[in-house]
C-alpha positions as CSV (number, residue, x, y, z in Angstrom):
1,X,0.0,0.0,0.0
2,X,2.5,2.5,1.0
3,X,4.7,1.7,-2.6
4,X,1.4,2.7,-4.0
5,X,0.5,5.3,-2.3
6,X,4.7,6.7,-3.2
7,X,4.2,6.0,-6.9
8,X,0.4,8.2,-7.0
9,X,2.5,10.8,-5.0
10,X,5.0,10.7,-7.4
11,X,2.5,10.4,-10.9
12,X,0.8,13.4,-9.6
13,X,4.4,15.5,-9.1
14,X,5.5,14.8,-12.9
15,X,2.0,15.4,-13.9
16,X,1.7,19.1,-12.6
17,X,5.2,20.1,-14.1
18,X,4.5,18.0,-17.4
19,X,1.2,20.4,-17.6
20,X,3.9,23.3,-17.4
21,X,5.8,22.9,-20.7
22,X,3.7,24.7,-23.4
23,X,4.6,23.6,-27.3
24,X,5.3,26.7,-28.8
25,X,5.5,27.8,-32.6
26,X,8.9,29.7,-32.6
27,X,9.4,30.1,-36.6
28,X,7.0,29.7,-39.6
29,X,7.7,31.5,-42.1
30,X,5.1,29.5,-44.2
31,X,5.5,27.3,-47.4
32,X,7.8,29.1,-50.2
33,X,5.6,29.8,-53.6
34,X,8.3,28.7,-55.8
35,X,7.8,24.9,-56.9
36,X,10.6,23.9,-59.0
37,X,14.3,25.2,-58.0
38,X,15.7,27.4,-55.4
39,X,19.0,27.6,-54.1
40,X,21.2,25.1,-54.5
41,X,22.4,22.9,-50.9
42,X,25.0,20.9,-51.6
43,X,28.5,20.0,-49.9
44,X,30.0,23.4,-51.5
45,X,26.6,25.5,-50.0
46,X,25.1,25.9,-46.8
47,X,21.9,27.9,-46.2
48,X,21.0,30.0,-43.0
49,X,18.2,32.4,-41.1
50,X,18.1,34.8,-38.6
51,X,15.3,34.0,-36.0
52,X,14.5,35.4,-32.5
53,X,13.8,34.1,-29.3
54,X,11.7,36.2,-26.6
55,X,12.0,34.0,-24.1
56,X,13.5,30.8,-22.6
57,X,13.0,28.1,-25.2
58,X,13.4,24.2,-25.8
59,X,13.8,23.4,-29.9
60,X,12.1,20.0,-30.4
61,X,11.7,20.4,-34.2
62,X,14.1,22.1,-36.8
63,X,12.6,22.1,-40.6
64,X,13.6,23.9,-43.8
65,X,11.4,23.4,-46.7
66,X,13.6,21.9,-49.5
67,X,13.4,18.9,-52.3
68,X,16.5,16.9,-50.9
69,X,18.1,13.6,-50.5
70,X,21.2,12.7,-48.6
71,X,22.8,13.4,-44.8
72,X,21.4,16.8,-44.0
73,X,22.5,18.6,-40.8
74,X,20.2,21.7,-39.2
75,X,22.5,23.7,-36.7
76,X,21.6,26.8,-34.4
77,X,24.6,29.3,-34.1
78,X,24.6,32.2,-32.0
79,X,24.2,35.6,-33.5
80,X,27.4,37.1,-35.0
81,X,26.0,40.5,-36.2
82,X,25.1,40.0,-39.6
83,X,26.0,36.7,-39.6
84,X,26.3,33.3,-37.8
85,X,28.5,32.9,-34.9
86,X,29.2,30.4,-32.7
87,X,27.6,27.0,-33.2
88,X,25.7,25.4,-30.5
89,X,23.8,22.8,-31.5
90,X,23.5,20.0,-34.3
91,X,22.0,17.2,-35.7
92,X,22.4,15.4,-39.0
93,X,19.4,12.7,-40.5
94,X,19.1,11.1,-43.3
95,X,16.2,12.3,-45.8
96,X,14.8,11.7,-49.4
97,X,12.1,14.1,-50.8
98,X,10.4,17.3,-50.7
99,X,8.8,19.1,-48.1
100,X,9.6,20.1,-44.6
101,X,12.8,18.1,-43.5
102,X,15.3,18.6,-40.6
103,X,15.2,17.0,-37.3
104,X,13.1,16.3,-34.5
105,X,12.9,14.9,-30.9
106,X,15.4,17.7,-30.4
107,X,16.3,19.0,-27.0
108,X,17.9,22.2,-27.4
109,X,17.8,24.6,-24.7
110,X,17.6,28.9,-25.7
111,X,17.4,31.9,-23.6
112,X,16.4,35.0,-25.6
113,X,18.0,36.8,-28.1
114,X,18.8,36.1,-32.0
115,X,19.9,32.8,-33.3
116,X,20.9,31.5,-36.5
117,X,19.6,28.1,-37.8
118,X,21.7,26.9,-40.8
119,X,20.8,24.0,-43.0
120,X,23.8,22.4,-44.1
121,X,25.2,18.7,-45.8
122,X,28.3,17.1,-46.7
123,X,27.8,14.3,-49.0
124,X,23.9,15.3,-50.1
125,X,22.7,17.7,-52.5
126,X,19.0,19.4,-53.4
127,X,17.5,22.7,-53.4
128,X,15.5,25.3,-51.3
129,X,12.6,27.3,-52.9
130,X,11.6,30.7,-52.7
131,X,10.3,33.2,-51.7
132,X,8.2,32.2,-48.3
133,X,4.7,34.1,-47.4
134,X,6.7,35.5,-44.0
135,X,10.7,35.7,-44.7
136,X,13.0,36.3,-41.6
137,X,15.5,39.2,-41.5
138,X,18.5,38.2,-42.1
139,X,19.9,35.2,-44.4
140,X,23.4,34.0,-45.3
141,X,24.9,31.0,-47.0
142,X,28.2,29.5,-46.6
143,X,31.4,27.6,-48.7
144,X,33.1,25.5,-46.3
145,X,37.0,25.9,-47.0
146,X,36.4,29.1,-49.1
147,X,35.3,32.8,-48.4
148,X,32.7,31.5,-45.0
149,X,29.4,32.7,-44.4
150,X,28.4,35.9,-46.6
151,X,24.9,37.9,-46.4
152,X,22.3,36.9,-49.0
153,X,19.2,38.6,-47.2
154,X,17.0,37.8,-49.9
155,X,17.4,34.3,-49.8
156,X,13.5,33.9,-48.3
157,X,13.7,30.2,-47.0
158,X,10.9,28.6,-45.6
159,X,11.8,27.8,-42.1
160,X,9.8,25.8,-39.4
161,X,10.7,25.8,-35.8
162,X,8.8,24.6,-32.8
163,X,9.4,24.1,-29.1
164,X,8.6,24.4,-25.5
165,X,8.5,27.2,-23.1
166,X,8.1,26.5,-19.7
167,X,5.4,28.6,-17.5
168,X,4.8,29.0,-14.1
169,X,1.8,27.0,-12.9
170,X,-0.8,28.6,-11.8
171,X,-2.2,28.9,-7.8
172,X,-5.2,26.1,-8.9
173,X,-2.2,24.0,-9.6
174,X,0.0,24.4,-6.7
175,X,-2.9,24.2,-4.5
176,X,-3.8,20.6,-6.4
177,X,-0.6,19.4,-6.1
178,X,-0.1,20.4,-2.3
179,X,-3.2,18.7,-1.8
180,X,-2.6,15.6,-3.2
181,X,0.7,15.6,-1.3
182,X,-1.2,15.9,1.9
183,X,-3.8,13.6,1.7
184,X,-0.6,11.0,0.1
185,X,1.0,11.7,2.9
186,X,-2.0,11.2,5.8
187,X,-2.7,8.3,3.8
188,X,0.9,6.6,4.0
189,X,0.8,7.3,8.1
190,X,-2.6,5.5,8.0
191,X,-1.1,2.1,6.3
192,X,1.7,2.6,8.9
193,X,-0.6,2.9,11.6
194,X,-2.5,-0.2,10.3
195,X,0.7,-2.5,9.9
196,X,1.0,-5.3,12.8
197,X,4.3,-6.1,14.8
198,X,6.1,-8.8,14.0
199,X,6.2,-11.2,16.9
C-alpha cells in the first residue's frame, strides 16, 4: 500500500510540471511559392536564417522546406551580427524528398536573443525554394574551406521551428498538487498505523 500510495505521490508530481511545458511555434515563415528550384544545398553550400527568441526556449523540431536527398544537418549558431556565430547545437538525419525536412525529438535549450539556424550537408545535395509568405530578417549561406558565411538577405527560405517554453503554474495547480501531497502523505501514516508487529 504504502509503494502505492509513493508512486500516486509521485505520478501526480510529474503530472503538474509536465502540464507546465507549453509547445510553442517559434518560426513559420510558411511554405515558399516557388515549386521547382531554389537555391542550390550541396557539400560546397550551406543555407542560413536569422530568427529570434523572446523567451527561454526548448527546440524539439528544426525544418527547412527543401526537395532533398542525402545526410542533412540543421544547426543553431549564435548571432554574429550579420551573420552566424558560434555553433551550438546540431543534428544530422538522413532524408529523401520534398517538403519540410530537418530533425526532431530535439532538445535544445535557448534563452532569448537572435539565433541563426543553418541547413547544411556534406555528402547530399538538393535545393531550397523561394520566396516564403513571412521571410526572416537576415539570411546567409556558406562555402566551407572558401570565403565563410556571406549575407544573401533575400534568400526567403521557408523555415519551421517549434518548441517548448516553460510557464509558471498557476495557484489552482499548486494548491492541487499540495493537496494531493497531503492527503498522500496522511494516507501513508494511516497504512503505517494499520501495519502489525512482528512477533
Amino acid at each position: 500500500m504504502a509503494h502505492l500510495l509513493k508512486r500516486i505521490a509521485a505520478l501526480l508530481f510529474g503530472a503538474c510540471f509536465a502540464l507546465s511545458a507549453q509547445a510553442i511555434t517559434i518560426v513559420d515563415t510558411g511554405q515558399p511559392t516557388q515549386t521547382n528550384g531554389g537555391y542550390t544545398l550541396y557539400s560546397s553550400q550551406w543555407l542560413a536564417s536569422e530568427f529570434n527568441v523572446t523567451s527561454a526556449v526548448n527546440l524539439t523540431d528544426v525544418m527547412g522546406y527543401m526537395n532533398f536527398t542525402g545526410a542533412l544537418r540543421v544547426a543553431i549558431y549564435s548571432d554574429g551580427g550579420d551573420l552566424p556565430g558560434t555553433k551550438l547545437y546540431s543534428a544530422t538525419s538522413t532524408q529523401s524528398g520534398t517538403g519540410w525536412l530537418g530533425s526532431s525529438g530535439l532538445n535544445w535549450a535557448l534563452t532569448s536573443g537572435s539565433y541563426w539556424v543553418s541547413f547544411e550537408t556534406d555528402s547530399g545535395n538538393g535545393y531550397m525554394p523561394y520566396p516564403s509568405p513571412i521571410p526572416l530578417n537576415q539570411e546567409a549561406g556558406y562555402h566551407p574551406g572558401a570565403q565563410g558565411w556571406y549575407s544573401a538577405d533575400t534568400l526567403n527560405l521557408g523555415v519551421r521551428i517549434y518548441g517548448t517554453a516553460a510557464v509558471v503554474p498557476e495557484p489552482a495547480s499548486w494548491l492541487m498538487m499540495v493537496l494531493g501531497f497531503g492527503l498522500g502523505g496522511v494516507a501513508l501514516r494511516r497504512a503505517k498505523a494499520r501495519t502489525p508487529l512482528a512477533t
